[in-house]
MARLOLUM-323103 format. One line per 10 residues: number of its first residue (from 1); their letters; for each residue x, y, z of N, C-alpha, C. Coordinates in Angstrom, 2 decimals. Layout:
BEGIN
NUM) a) X/Y/Z/X/Y/Z/X/Y/Z; ...
% end
This chain:
BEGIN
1) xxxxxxxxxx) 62.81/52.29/-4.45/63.55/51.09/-4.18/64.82/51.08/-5.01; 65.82/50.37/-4.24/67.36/50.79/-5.19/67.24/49.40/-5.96; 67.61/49.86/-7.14/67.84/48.92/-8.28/69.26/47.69/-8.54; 70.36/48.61/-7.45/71.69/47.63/-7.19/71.80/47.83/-5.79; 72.42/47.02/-5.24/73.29/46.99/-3.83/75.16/46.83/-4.43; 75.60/47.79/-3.67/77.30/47.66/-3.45/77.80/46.57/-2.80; 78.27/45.39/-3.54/79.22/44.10/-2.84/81.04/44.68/-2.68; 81.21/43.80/-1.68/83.16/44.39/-1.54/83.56/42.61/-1.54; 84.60/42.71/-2.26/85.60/41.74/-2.03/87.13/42.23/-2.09; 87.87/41.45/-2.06/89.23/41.64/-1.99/89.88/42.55/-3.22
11) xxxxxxxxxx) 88.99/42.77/-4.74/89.25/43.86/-5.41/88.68/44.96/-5.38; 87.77/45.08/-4.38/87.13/46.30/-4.17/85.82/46.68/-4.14; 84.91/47.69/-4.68/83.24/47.32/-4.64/82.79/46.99/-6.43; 81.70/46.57/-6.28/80.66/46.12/-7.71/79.98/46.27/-7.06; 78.95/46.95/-8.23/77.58/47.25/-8.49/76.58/45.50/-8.69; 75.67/45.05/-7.93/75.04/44.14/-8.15/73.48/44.72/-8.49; 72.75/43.90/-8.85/71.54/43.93/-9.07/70.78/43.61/-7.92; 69.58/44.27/-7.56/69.20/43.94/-5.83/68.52/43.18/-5.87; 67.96/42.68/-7.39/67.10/41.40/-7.39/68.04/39.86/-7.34; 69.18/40.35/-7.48/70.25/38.98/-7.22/70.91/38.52/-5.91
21) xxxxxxxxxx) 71.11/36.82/-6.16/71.43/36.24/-4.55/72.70/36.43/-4.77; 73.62/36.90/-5.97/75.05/36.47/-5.79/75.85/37.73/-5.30; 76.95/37.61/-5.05/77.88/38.40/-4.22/79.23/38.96/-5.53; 80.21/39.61/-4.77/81.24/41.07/-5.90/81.70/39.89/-7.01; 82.46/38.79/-6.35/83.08/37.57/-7.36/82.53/37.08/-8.47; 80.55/36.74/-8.27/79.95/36.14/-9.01/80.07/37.35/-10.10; 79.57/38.41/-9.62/79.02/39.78/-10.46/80.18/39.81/-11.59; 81.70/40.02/-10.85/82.97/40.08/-11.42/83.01/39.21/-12.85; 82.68/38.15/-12.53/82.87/36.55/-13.48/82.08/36.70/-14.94; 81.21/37.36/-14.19/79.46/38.01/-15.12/80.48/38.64/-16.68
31) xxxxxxxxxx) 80.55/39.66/-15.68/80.70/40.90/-16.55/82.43/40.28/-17.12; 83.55/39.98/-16.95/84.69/39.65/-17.66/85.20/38.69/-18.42; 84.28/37.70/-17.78/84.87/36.10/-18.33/83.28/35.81/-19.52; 84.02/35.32/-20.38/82.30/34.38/-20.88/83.10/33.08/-21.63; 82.75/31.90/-21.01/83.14/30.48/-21.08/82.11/29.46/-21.07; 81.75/29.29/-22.17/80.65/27.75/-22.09/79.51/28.61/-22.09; 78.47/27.99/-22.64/77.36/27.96/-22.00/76.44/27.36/-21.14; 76.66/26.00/-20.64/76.08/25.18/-20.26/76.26/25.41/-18.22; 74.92/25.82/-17.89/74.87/26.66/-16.79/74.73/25.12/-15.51; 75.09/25.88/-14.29/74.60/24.78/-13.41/73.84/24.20/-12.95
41) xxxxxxxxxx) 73.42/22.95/-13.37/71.93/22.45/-12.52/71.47/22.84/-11.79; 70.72/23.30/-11.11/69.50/23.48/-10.24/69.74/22.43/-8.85; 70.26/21.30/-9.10/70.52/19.73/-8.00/72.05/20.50/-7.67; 72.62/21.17/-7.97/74.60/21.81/-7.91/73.82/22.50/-6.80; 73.02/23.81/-6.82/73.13/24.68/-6.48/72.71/24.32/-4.72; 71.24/23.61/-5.04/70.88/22.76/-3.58/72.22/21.75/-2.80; 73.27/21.44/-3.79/74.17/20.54/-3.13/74.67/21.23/-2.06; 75.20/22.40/-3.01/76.05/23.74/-2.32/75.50/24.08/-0.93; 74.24/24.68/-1.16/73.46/24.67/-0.07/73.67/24.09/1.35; 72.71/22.90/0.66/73.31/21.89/1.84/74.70/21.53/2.68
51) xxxxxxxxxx) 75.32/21.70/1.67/77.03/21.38/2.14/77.53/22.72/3.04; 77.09/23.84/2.89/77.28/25.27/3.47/76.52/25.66/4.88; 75.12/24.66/4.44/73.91/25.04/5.76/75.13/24.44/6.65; 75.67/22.47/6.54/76.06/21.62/7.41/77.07/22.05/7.89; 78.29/22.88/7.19/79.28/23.41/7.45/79.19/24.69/8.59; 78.08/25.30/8.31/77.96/26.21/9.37/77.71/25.62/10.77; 76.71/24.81/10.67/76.15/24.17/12.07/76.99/23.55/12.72; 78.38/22.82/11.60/79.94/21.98/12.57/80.63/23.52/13.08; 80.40/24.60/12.16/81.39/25.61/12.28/80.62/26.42/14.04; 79.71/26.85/14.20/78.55/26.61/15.15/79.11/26.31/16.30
61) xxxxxxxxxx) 78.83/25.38/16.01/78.72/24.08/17.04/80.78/24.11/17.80; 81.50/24.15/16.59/82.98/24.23/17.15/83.36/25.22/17.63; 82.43/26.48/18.05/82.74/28.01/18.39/83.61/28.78/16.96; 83.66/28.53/15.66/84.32/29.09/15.29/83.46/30.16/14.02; 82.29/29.87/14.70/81.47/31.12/13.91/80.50/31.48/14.68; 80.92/33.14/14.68/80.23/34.44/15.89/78.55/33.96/15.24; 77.64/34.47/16.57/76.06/34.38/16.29/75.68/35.41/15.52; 76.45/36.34/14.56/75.65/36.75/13.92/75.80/36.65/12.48; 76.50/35.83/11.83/76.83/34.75/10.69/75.47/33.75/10.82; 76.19/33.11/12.32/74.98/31.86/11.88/73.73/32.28/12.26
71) xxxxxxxxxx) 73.24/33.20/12.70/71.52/34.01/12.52/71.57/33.92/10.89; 72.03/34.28/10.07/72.33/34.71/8.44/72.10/33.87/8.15; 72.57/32.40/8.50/72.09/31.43/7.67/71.31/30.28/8.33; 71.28/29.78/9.61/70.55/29.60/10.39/69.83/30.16/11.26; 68.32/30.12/11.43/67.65/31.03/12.40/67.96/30.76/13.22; 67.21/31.13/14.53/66.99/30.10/16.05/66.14/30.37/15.69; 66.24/28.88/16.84/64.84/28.09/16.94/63.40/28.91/17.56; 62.57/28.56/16.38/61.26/29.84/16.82/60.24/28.89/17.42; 59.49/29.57/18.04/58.36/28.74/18.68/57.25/28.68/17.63; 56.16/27.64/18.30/54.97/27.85/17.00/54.54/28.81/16.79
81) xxxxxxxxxx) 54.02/29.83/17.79/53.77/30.91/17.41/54.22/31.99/16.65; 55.71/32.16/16.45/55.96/32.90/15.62/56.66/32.53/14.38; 56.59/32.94/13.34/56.84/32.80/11.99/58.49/32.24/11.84; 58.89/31.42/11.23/60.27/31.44/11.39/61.43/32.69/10.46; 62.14/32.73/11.66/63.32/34.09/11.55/64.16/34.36/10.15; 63.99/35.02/9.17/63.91/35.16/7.82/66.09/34.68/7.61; 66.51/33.82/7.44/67.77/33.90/7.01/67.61/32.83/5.43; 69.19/32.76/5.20/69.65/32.45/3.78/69.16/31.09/3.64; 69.27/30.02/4.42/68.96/28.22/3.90/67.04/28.35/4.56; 66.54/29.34/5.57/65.40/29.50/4.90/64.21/29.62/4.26
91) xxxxxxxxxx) 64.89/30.79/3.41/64.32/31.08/1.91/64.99/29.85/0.60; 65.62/29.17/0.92/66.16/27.85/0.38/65.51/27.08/0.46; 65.64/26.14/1.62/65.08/25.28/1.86/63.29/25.39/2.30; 62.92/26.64/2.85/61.67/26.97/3.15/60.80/27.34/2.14; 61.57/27.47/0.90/60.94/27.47/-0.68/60.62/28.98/-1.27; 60.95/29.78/-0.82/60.95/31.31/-1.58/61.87/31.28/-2.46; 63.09/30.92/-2.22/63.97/30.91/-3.22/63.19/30.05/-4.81; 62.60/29.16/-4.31/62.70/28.05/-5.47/60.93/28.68/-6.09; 60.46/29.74/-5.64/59.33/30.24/-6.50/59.99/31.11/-7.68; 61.36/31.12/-7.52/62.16/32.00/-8.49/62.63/30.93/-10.04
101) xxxxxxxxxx) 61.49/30.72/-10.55/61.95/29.46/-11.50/62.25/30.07/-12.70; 63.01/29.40/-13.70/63.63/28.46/-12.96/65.19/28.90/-12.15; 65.56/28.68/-11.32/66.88/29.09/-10.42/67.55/28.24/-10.78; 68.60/29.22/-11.45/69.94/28.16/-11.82/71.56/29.25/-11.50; 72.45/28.60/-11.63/73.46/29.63/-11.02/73.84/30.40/-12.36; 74.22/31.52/-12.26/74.35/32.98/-12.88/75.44/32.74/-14.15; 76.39/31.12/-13.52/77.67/31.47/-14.10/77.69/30.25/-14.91; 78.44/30.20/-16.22/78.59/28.72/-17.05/79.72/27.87/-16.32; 78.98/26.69/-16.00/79.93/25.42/-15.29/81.42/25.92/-15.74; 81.79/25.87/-17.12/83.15/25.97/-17.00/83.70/27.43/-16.21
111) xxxxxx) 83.47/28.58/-16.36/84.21/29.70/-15.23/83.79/29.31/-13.78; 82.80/28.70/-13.09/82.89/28.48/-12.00/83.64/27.57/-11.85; 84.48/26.62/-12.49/85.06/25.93/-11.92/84.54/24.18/-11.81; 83.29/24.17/-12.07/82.72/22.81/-11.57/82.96/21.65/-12.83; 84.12/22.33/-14.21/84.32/21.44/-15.09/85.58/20.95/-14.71; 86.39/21.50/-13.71/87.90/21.02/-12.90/88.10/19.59/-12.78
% end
């Protein structure tokens, strides 16, 4: 089993950890910046969530996001019989994520931004 996955953003690839939810930016922030310690609530991270699930489903819903984004973060709709379709809100909201205790975000409030 691989121990990192390769993320790309707009500076190029990072090495992540494959046991992590975050993406090249978060990883980036990790490793260069260190600001504060005081990490983000646990209630931030579900806000986010939520605000991202709803955003997809207007984004959805307005044609302006292809079906295979919103499979990623919204399933379709499964019948009873079968298990529901493994995407990002979920293992969120469907509670795998939150057996990961305690889950808090990676980065100190002040470099993310949420002390602005």
């Amino acid at each position: 089993m691989n121990t990192h996955r390769t993320e790309q953003d707009s500076l190029g690839s990072v090495e992540v950890a494959a046991d992590k939810l975050w993406g090249a930016q978060t990883q980036r922030s990790l490793e260069h910046f260190s600001i504060g310690h005081d990490l983000i609530p646990r209630e931030m991270i579900t806000a986010y969530a939520i605000l991202k699930r709803s955003a997809a489903v207007a984004n959805y819903a307005g044609g302006r996001l292809d079906d295979t984004v919103h499979r990623l973060i919204l399933p379709p709709p499964s019948s009873r019989v079968q298990p529901p379709a493994p995407s990002a809100s979920n293992s969120l909201f469907g509670g795998s994520i939150r057996l990961l205790a305690p889950l808090r975000a990676p980065l100190p409030a002040a470099s993310s931004g949420a002390c602005a």
